[in-house]
N, C-alpha and C positions, 0 to 999 in steps of 0.2 A: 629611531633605530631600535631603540631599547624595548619597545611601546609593538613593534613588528616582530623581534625575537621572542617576545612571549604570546604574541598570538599564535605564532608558527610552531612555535614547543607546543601548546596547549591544542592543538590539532594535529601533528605527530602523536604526542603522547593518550589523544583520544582513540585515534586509528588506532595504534599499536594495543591497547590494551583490551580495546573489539574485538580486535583479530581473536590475541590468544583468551580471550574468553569462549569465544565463538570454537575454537575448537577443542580449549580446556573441555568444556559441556560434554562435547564428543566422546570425548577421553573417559571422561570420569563414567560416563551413562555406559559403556563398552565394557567396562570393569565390574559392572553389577551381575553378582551369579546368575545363571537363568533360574535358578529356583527360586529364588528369590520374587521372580516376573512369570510363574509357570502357572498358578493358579489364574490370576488377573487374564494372562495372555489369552488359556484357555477360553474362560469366561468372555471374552472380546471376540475372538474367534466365532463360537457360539452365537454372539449381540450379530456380526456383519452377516454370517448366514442366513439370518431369519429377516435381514433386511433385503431391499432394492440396490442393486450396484447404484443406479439413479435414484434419491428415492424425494419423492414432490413432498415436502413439508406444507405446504399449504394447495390445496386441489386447484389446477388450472393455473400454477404462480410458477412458472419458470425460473423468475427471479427468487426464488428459494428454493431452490433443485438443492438438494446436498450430494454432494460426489463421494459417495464411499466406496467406489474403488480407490481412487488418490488415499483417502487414507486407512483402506484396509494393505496399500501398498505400502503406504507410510509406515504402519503398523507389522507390516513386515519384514520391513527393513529393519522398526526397535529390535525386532525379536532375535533380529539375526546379526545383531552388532556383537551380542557377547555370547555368541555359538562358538566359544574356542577349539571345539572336535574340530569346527571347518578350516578355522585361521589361527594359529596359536599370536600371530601378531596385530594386535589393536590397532595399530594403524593402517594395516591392510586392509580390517574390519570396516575400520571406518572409509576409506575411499572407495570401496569395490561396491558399499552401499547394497548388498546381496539381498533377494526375496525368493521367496518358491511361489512359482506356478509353470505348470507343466503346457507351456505354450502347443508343440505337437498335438495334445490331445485337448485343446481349444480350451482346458482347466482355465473358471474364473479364478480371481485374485483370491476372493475369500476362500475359496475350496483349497487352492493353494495355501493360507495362511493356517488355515485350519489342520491342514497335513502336517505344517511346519509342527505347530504348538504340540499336537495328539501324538503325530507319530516319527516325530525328532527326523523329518523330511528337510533337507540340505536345503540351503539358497541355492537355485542355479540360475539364476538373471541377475547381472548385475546394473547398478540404475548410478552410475559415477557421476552423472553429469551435473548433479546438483550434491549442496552440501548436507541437507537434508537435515539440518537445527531441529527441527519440527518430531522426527523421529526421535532424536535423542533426551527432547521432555517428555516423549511418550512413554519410551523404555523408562524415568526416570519417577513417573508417575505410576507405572505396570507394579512397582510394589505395593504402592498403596488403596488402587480403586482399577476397574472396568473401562471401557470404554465410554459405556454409557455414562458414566463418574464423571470420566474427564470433562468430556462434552456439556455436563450442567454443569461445574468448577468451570470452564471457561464464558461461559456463557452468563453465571454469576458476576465474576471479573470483569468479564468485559463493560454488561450493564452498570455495573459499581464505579468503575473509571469514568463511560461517558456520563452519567449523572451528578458524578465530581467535579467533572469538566464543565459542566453547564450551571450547577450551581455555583462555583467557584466564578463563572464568569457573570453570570448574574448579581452574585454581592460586589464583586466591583462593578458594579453598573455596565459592562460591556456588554448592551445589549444589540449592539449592533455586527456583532462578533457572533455572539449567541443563539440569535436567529436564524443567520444564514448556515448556521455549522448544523443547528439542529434540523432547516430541512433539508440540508446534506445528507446527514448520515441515517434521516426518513427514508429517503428519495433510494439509498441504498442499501436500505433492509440491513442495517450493519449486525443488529441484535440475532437476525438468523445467522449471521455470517461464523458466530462466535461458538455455533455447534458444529461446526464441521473443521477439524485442523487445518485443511489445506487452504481454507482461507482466512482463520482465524487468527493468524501471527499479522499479516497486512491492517487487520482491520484494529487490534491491539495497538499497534504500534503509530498507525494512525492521531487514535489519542492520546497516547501518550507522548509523542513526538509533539503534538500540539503543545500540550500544557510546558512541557521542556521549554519550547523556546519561546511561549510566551514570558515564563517566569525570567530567562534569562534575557531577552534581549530589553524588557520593561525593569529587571536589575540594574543591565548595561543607562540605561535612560538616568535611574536616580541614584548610581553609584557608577560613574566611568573610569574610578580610581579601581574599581574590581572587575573591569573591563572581561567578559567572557565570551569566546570567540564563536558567533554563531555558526562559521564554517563545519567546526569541531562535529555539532550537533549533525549537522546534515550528512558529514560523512559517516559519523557512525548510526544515520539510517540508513544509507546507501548498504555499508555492510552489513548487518542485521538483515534489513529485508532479503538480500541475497540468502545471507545462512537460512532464513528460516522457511521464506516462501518459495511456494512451489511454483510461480508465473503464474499469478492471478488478476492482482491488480497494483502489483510492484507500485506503477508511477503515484499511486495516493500518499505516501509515506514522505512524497515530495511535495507534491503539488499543497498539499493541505495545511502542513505547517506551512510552508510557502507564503502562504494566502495568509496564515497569521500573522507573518511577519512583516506582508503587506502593509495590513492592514494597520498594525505598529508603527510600523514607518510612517503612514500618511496619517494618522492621529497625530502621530507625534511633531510632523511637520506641518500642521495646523495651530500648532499652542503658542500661544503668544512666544517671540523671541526669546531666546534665554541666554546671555552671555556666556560664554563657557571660558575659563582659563585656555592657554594654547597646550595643546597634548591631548587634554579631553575628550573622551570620545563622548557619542550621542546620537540619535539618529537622524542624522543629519546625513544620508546615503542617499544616493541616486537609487530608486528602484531597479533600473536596467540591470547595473554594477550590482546588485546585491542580489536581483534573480541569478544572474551568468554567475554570479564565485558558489551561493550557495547551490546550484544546478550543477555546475561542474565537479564540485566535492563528493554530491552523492554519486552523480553518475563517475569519480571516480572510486569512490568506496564500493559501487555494486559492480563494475567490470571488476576492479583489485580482484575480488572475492571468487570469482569466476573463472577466471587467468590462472589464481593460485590455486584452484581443487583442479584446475584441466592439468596447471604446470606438474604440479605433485602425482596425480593419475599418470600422464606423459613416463614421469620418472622412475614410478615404481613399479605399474601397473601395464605400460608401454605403452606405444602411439596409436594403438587400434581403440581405447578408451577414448583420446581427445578425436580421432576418425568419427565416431559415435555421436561425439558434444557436437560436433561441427554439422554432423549430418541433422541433427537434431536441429540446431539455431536455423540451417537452408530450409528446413522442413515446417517450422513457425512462423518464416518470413513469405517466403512464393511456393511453398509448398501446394499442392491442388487440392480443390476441397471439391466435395460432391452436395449433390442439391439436397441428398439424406445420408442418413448415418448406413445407409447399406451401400459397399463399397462396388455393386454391380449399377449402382444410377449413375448419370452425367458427370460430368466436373463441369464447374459452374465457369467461366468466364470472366475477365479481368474487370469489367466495370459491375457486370451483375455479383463478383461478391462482394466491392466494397458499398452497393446499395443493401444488399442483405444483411452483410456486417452491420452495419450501423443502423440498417431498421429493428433489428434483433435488440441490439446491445441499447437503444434510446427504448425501447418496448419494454425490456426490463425496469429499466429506471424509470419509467411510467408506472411501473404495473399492471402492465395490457395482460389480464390473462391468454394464458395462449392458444386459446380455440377461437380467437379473434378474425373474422376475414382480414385478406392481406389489405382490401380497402378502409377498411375501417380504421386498420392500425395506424395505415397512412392518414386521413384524416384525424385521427387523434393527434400523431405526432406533430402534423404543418397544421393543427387548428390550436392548441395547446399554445405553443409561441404568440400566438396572432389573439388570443385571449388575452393571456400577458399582458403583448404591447398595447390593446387598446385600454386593460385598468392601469397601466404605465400613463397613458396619456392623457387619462381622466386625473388621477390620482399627480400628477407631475407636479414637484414644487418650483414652480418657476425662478423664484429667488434663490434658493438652493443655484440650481444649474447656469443662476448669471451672476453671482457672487465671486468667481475665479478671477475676472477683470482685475477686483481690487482690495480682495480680501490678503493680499498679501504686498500691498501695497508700501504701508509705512517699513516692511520687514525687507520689500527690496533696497532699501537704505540703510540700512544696517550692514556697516562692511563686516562684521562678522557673521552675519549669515548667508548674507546673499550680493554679490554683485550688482554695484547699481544699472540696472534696465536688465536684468538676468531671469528669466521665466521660470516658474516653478515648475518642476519635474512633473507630468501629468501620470497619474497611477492606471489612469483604463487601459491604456494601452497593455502596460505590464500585468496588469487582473486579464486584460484577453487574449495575451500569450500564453498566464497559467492556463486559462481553460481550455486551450489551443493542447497542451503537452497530451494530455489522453487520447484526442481526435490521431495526433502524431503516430501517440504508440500504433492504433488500432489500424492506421495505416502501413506501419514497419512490419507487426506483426500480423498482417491481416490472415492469416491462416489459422494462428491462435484465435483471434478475436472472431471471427468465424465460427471454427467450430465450438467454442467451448465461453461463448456471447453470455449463458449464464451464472457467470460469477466476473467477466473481463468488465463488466458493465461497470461496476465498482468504481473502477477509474473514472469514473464521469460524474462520481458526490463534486468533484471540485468545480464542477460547470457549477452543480445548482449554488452552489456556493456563494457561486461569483453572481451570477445572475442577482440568487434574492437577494447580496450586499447591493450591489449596487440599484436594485429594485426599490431597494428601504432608504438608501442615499438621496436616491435625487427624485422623492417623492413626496409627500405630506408626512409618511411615517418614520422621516429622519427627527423630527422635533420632537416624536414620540421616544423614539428608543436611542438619539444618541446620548451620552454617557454624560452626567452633570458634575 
């Protein structure tokens, strides 16, 4: 009972201090003079005009398109959080999320942000419907560097974190952890991701969320008397990813640590018995139970977070705001897509986009350049797998894959760990529901995943994830790289 009141404080008290950080940020970045932000703005201003709204980081690589309108929109919503001429109150500032571009006379973004900065030109759109975290480090960065600043500063960071992450898992021998994450976050170009805002808080957080809960749930293992609640962790990604991203590839922020904690669990339920006093925790969890609580937590920290910027909008700002939110979420889920980006061609049909969707969004995560015939793409995509499988079945460690019989055999006799004649929890199944959750989204939101295939793609590092662990598992290269 006592051992349950402190998990439940310690995920209350996690949520709750997400939240009000998550909008302290807001708060505090809204309060910064704009003079302070007027030279920088400028000069950004400047940087987005001389660029491509699209612009191809690598020729013929879709999979690295950077979307600088998202964040020259981003970038104009910093500017416009602490324009007190328009709203003497910040929190207004902050929910109405304001940008200038003069939609009637077809004004890009950038032309609009550039009016803002030069010629002190009003927000007239407002973008509520998200919380817009990502805005508020921008304005918060506007007094110290450029755009172009930020964009190497994250792109620094980012590189510095995942190579912290892989050396750190390397000195502990977790090479079987190591491998598959690194040709994860290959497979998904994460290192381009880290130049462009609107995807750069997902792919952040991604590592970071990793190493979190490896450190805690491998504490929880060798300290259960300082028992830390892995739930905690999942929901304050849930809300984070909400504040900061803009619907990119939300679901990695789960899926990945996910897969870590997997992966902990079924390590840890491999290691010879180990008596534990009664109370003690350990990981000693069903996988099911511990996908469903820590799944549920995020996805309720990233609806909370949603609910409360509509509820608040609703309240201050009236019901034709959350009107907006709503038309937006119909418009991301069965919304109609066309066969091109000109809105005079066809609208595609219910089975031909979700074959489009997912040849786009697996074409990415190949790196199919995109002047590829549509046949070719397809024979890459359904030859690639079938490559796979046959060095899977050259390479297959047979004892490895017949070992389950009775490798936990003397431990089904152990009435503290297992019930006698009681089967060991099998993890594939739970590894091919995580890589099952991105196929989901792209289904939920197949309109999203559709048009805007290069960056949603992202969500799909956790397949390769899953594939090469278990590729290295039940193959000759497990006696190579698992951990001694």
């Amino acid at each position: 009972m006592k051992s349950s009141l402190k998990k439940n404080l310690q995920i209350l008290i996690t949520g709750v201090l997400a939240v009000i950080g998550c909008i302290g940020l807001l708060l505090v970045s809204s309060l910064i003079p704009q003079s302070r932000i007027k030279e920088n703005a400028e000069k950004s201003a400047m940087y987005f005009t001389s660029k491509n709204l699209f612009e191809m980081l690598v020729k013929k690589q879709e999979a690295v398109k950077r979307d600088n309108y998202a964040d020259v929109v981003s970038c104009g919503i910093a500017y416009q959080l602490g324009n007190t001429s328009a709203r003497e109150n910040a929190a207004i500032r902050i929910l109405e999320a304001r940008y200038t571009q003069d939609t009637d006379s077809f004004e890009n973004a950038d032309e609009g942000f550039k009016r803002a900065v030069c010629e002190d030109a009003p927000g007239n759109l407002t973008y509520s419907r998200y919380w817009h975290g990502g805005a508020a480090v921008i304005r918060l960065l506007l007094m110290f560097t450029e755009v172009s600043g930020m964009r190497v500063l994250f792109f620094v960071i980012g590189t510095a974190l995942n190579l912290a992450w892989i050396v750190f898992l390397v000195i502990r021998k977790e090479y079987m952890l190591a491998v598959p994450y690194l040709f994860g976050v290959i497979a998904g170009k994460i290192l381009f991701g880290y130049t462009c805002f609107e995807y750069a808080f997902v792919c952040l957080f991604v590592t970071v969320f990793s190493f979190v809960i490896y450190l805690i749930m491998s504490r929880n293992e060798k300290k259960p008397e300082h028992f830390f609640a892995p739930e905690a962790v999942f929901l304050a990604a849930g809300i984070l990813t909400c504040f900061f991203d803009f619907l990119t590839a939300e679901t990695a922020t789960f899926t990945i640590p996910a897969f870590v904690s997997l992966y902990l669990l079924e390590k840890g339920r491999n290691k010879p018995v180990v008596i534990r006093k009664e109370g003690e925790k350990g990981n000693t969890d069903s996988p099911w139970l511990f996908l469903l609580r820590t799944g549920l937590f995020w996805l309720a920290g990233y609806a909370f977070m949603f609910l409360l910027k509509w509820g608040l909008c609703a309240a201050f700002l009236g019901p034709e705001e959350v009107r907006i939110a709503l038309s937006s979420v119909a418009e991301r889920t069965v919304g109609a897509v066309r066969e091109t980006g000109n809105l005079a061609s066809e609208t595609v049909g219910p089975l031909a986009r979700l074959a489009v969707l997912f040849e786009r969004n697996f074409a990415c995560l190949y790196g199919i350049p995109n002047d590829t015939s549509g046949n070719t793409v397809r024979l890459i995509l359904f030859g690639a797998p079938a490559v796979l499988y046959i060095a899977w079945f050259f390479l297959r460690d047979r004892e490895v894959l017949n070992h389950k019989a009775d490798n936990h055999k003397a431990g089904n006799h152990k009435k503290d760990n297992h019930k006698k004649g009681k089967k060991e929890n099998s993890f594939f199944p739970a590894y091919l529901v995580l890589a099952l959750v991105p196929i989901a989204r792209f289904l939920i939101l197949s309109n999203h995943a559709y048009v805007h295939y290069f960056f949603t793609y992202r969500a799909l590092m956790v397949v390769v994830m899953v594939i090469a662990y278990l590729f290295c598992k039940t193959t000759v290269l497990h006696s190579l790289l698992k951990s001694r």
